[in-house]
C-alpha positions in Angstrom: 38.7 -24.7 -9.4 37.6 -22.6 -6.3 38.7 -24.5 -3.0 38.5 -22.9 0.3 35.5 -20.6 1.5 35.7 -18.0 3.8 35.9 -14.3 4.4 39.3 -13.9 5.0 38.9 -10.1 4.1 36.1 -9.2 6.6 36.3 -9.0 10.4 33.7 -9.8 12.3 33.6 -5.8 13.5 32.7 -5.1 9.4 29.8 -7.5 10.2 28.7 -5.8 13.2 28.6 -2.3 11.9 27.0 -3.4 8.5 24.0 -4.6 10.8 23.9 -1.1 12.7 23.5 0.3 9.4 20.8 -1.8 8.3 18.5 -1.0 11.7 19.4 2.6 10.9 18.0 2.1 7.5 14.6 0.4 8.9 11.9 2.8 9.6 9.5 2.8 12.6 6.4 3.5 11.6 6.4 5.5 14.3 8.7 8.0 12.9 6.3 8.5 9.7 4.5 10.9 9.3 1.0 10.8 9.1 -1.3 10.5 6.0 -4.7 9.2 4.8 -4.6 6.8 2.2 -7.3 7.2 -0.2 -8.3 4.1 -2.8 -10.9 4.5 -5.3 -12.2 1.6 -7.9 -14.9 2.4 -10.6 -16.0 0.4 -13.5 -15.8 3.1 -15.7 -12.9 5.1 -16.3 -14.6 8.6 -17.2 -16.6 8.5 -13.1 -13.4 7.7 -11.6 -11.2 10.2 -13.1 -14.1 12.8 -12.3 -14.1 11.0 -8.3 -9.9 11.7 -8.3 -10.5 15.2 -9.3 -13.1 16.1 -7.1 -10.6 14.6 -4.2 -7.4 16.6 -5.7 -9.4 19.6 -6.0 -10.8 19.3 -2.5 -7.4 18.7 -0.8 -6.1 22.0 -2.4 -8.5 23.8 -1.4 -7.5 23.1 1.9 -4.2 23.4 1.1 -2.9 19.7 1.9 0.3 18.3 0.2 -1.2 15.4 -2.1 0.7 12.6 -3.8 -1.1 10.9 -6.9 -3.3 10.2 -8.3 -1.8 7.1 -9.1 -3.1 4.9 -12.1 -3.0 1.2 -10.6 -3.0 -2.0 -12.7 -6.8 -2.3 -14.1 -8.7 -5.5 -13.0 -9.5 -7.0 -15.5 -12.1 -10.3 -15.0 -13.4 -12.6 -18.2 -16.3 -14.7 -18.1 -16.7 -17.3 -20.9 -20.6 -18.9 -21.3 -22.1 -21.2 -23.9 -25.2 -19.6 -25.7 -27.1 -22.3 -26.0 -27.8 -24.7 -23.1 -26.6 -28.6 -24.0 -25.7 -28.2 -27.7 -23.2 -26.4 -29.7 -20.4 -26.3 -27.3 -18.1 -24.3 -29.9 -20.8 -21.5 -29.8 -19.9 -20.3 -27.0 -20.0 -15.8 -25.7 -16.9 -13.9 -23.7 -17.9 -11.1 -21.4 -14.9 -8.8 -19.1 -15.5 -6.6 -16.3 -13.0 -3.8 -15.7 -12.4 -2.1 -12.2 -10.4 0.8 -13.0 -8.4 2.0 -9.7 -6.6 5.3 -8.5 -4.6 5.5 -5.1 -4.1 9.1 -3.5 -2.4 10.2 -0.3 -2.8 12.8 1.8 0.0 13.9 3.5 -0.3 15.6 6.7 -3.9 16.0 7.0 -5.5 18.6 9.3 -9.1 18.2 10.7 -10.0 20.8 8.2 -9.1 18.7 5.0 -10.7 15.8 6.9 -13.9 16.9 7.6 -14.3 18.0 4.1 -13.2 14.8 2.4 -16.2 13.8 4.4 -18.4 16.0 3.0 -17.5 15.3 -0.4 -20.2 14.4 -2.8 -18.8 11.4 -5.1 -20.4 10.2 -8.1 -22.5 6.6 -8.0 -20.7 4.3 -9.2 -17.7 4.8 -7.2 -16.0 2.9 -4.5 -13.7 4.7 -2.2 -11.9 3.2 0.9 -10.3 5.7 3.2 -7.1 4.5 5.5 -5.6 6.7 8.2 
């Protein structure tokens, strides 16, 4: 049986210098360096992978340093209904909607790369949501 409690084998100067190092760790957004965030969500997988690679091949043409894209978690919503109206509740039909998503960052953007992202012609179908 453990009796006592305590840190007998810490000073309270380890204490103090193990918080330094934790600010040090903390970042200041400040510090980061700058980057657009792009966020695109399709219901169909085949116009959304066309959407990224019109972004990727965009960026490199202006030679910006991208990260992604990066396949997020697909949404993934079910809808049971009855088929018939008041009778037959066993009959009953399932329907799903997918929203396929891609994130991609832009690292370092010059107003070059970001006047043509805003050029850029995007398939329908395609939601994109740009954060700076």
């Amino acid at each position: 049986m453990y009796v006592g409690g305590g840190f007998s084998h810490c000073s309270m100067a380890d204490t103090k210098d193990k918080d330094k190092d934790k600010d040090k760790d903390k970042k200041n957004p400040a510090d980061q360096m700058p980057r657009i965030r792009i966020k695109v969500r399709a219901y169909d997988n085949k116009i959304i992978d066309q959407a990224v690679q019109a972004i990727v091949q965009t960026a490199e043409r202006n030679s910006a340093r991208i990260v992604g894209p990066v396949p997020l978690p697909t949404e993934k919503r079910k809808y049971t209904l009855n088929r018939s109206t008041f009778v037959h509740k066993d009959a009953r039909e399932q329907f799903e909607i997918r929203v396929h998503k891609r994130l991609i960052d832009i690292l370092e953007p010059t107003p070059k790369v970001i006047d043509a992202m805003m050029s850029l012609n995007l398939p329908s179908g395609v939601d994109v949501e740009v954060k700076m």
